[in-house]
N, C-alpha and C positions, 0 to 999 in steps of 0.2 A: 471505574476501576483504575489502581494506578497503574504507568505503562512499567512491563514485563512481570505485574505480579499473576500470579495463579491462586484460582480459588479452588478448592475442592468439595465435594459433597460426595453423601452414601445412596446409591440408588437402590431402592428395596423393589425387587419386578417378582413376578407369580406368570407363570406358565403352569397352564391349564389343560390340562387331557385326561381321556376318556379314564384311566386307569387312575388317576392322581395328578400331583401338582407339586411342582416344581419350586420352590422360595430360592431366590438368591440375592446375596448382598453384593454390590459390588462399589467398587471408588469409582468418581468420575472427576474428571479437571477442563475445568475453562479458563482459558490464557484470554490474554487483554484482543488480541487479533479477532476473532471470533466470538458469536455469540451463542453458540454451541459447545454441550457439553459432549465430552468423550471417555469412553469407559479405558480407566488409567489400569488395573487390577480387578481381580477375578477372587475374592475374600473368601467366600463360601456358597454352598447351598445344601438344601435339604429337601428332601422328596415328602411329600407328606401323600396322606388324602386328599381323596376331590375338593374337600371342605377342610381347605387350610387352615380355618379358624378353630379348627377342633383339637389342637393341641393341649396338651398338659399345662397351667396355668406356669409352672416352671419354665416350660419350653418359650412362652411367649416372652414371659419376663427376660429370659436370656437374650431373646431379637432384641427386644426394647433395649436393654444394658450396654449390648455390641451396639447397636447404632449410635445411643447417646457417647459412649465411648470414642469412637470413629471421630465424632463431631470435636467434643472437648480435644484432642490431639490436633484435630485441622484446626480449631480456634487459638490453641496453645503456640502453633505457629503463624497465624496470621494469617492463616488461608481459606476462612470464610466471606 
């Protein structure tokens, strides 16, 4: 990586409990120092059921659209 650029990526996590399950999207940025990433931004979430997969095939597409979205901007800057 070159020295002081930052890359970014969308980190997509599932938190899981007894009641239901938690989807969140967040940013994360790793600087040239480090080879760890760190969550930059707090984007969204959404409580589903236990069985996150069970959404409306609209609902999914919308994750899918937001992430690819996320990506094309950090690539538009040069931060992949």
């Amino acid at each position: 990586m070159e020295q002081g650029r930052v890359k970014r990526a969308v980190l997509v996590s599932v938190e899981v409990a007894s009641d239901g399950s938690t989807i969140s999207l967040d940013d994360v940025v790793q600087s040239n120092e480090e080879a760890t990433w760190t969550k930059a931004d707090h984007v969204t979430h959404k409580t589903v059921g236990r069985d996150f997969t069970n959404l409306p095939d609209s609902e999914l597409a919308d994750f899918g659209h937001y992430i690819l979205a996320r990506l094309s901007a950090f690539q538009s800057r040069d931060e992949l």
